[in-house]
ZABA-58603 format. One record per residue (C-alpha): residue in one letter; chain; residue number from 1; x, y, z. Coordinates in steps of 0.2 Angstrom, whole numbers. Example, Ala and Ser with C-alpha at 12.3 -4.5 7.8 and 13.67 -1.06 7.14 Angstrom:
// ZABA-58603
{rec a; A; 1; {62; -22; 39}}
{rec s; A; 2; {68; -5; 36}}
//
This chain:
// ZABA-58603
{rec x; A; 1; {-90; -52; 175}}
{rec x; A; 2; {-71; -57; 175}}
{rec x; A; 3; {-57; -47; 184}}
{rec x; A; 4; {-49; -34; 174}}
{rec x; A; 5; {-34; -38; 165}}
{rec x; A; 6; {-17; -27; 172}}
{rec x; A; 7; {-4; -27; 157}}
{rec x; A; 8; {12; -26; 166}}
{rec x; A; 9; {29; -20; 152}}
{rec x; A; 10; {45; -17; 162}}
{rec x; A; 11; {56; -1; 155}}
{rec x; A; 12; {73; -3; 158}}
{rec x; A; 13; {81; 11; 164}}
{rec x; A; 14; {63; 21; 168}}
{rec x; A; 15; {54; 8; 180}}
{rec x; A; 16; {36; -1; 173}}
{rec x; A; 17; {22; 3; 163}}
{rec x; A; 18; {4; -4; 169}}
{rec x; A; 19; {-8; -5; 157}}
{rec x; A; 20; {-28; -7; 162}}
{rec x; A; 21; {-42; -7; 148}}
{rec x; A; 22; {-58; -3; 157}}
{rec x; A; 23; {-75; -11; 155}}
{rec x; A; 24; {-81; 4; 144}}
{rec x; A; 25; {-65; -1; 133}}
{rec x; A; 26; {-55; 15; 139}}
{rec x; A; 27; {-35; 12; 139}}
{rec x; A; 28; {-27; 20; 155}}
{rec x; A; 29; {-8; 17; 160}}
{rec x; A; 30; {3; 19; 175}}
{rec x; A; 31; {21; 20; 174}}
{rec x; A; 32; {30; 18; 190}}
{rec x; A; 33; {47; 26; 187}}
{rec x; A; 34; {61; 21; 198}}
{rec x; A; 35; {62; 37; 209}}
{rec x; A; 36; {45; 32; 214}}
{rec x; A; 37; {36; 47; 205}}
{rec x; A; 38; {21; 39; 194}}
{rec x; A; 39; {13; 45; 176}}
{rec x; A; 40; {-4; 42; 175}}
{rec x; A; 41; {-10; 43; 155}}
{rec x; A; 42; {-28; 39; 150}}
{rec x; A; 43; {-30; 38; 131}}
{rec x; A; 44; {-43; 44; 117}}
{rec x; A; 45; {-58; 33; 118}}
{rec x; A; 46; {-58; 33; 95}}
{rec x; A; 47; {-40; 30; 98}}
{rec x; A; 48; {-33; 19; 109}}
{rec x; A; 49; {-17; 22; 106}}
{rec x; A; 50; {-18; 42; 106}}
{rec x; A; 51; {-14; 49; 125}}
{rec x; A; 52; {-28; 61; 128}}
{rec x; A; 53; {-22; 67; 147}}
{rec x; A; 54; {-8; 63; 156}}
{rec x; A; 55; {0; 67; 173}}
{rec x; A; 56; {14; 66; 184}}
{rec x; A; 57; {11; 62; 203}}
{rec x; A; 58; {26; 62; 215}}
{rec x; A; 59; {29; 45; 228}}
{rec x; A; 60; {22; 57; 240}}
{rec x; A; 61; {6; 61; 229}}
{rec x; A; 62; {2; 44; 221}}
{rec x; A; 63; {1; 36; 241}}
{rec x; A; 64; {-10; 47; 245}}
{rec x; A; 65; {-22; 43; 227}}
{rec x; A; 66; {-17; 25; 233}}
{rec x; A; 67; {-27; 28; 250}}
{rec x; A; 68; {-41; 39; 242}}
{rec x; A; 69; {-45; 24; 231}}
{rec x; A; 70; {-41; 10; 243}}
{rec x; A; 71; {-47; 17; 259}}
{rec x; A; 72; {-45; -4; 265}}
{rec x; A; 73; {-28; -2; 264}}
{rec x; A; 74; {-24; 11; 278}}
{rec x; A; 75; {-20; 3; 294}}
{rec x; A; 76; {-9; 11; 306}}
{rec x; A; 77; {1; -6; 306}}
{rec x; A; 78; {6; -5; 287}}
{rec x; A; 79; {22; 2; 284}}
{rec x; A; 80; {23; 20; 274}}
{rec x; A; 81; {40; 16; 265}}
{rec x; A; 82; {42; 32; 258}}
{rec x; A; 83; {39; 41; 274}}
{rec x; A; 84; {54; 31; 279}}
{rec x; A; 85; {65; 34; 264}}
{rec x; A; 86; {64; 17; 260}}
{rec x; A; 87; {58; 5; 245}}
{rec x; A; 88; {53; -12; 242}}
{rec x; A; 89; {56; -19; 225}}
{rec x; A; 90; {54; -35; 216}}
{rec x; A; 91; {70; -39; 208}}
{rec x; A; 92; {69; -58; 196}}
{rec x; A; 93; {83; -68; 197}}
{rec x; A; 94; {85; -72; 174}}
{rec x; A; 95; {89; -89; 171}}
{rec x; A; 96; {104; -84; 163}}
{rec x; A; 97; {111; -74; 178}}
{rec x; A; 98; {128; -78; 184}}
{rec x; A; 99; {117; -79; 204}}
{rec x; A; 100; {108; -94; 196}}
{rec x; A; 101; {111; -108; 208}}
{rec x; A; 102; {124; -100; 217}}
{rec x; A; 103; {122; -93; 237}}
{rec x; A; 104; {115; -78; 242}}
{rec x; A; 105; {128; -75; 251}}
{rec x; A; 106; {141; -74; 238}}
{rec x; A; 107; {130; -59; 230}}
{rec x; A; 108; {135; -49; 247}}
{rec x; A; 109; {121; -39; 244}}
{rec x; A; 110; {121; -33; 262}}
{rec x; A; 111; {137; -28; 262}}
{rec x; A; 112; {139; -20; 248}}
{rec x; A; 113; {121; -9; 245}}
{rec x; A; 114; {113; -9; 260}}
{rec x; A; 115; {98; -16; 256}}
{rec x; A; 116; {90; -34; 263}}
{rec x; A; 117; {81; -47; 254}}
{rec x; A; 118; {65; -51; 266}}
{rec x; A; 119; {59; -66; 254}}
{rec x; A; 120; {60; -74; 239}}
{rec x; A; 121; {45; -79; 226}}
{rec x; A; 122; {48; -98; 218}}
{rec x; A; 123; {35; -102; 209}}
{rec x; A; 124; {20; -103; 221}}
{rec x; A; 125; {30; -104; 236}}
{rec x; A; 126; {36; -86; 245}}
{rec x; A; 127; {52; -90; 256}}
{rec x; A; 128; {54; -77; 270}}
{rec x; A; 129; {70; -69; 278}}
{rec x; A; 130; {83; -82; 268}}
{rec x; A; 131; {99; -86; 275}}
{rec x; A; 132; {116; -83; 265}}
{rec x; A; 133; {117; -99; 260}}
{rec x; A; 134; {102; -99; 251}}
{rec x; A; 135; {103; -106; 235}}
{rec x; A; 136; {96; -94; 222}}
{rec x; A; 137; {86; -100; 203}}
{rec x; A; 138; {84; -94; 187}}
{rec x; A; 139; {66; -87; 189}}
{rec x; A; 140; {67; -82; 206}}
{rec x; A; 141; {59; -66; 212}}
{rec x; A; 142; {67; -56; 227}}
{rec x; A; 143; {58; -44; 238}}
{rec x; A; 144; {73; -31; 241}}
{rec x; A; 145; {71; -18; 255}}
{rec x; A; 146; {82; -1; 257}}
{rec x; A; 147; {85; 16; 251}}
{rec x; A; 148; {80; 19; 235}}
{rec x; A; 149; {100; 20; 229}}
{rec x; A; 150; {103; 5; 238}}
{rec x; A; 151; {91; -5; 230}}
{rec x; A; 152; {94; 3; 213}}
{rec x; A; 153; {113; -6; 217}}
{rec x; A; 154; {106; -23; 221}}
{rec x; A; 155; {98; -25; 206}}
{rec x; A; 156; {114; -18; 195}}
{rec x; A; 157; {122; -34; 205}}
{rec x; A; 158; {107; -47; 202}}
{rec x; A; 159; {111; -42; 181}}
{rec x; A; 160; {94; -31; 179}}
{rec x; A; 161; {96; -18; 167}}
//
């Protein structure tokens, strides 16, 4: 049996939509809105297209579903961001940004938001902690840490929305 298929469909402005068809062909969703709250929808089984429930967990609430139905996952090592009031966020550098092929440095994300990029996602290589003068690509994915405000900033600087 193969893996099942997540449908990921960003929404500017709200956060990203998830998308999962089960193997008894139900159609669930996930939208992981930007404040960290999460909408969980499951759809008519006639009508895959018609929401039959949906619901509205808080950050707070969907961690704890996260731990119910990933038990693994809970380790006292692993770092409760929203316990901390901070996020981590993937934040893709477009080819058509103005960062393409210029430093990190020269974005001063620190300065200015707060937030840290930890690593970078090139293709299938990840690239921790990068130094200012590390030089950026269409395509590239940053891992950007920091309040929820502050990485809302960086990626208004990286050109998402």
């Amino acid at each position: 049996m193969s893996a099942p298929r997540l449908r990921t469909t960003p929404l500017p402005g709200i956060g990203v939509q998830y998308d999962l068809v089960t193997r008894e062909q139900r159609h669930l969703s996930v939208v992981a809105h930007r404040d960290g709250a999460r909408t969980v929808s499951l759809y008519q089984a006639d009508d895959p297209d018609s929401c039959a429930q949906s619901l509205r967990l808080t950050g707070a609430e969907a961690g704890s579903l996260i731990d119910a139905l990933m038990p693994s996952h809970h380790s006292a090592s692993l770092l409760y961001t929203t316990d901390l009031g901070l996020v981590a966020e993937r934040v893709e550098v477009a080819a058509t940004s103005r960062w393409n092929g210029r430093v990190l440095g020269d974005t001063r994300m620190r300065t200015e938001t707060g937030s840290s990029i930890v690593a970078v996602l090139r293709r299938a290589e990840a690239i921790p902690s990068p130094t200012p003068d590390f030089r950026l690509a269409g395509g590239d994915t940053l891992i950007v840490i920091g309040t929820r405000e502050g990485v809302d900033a960086a990626a208004a600087i990286l050109g998402r929305e």
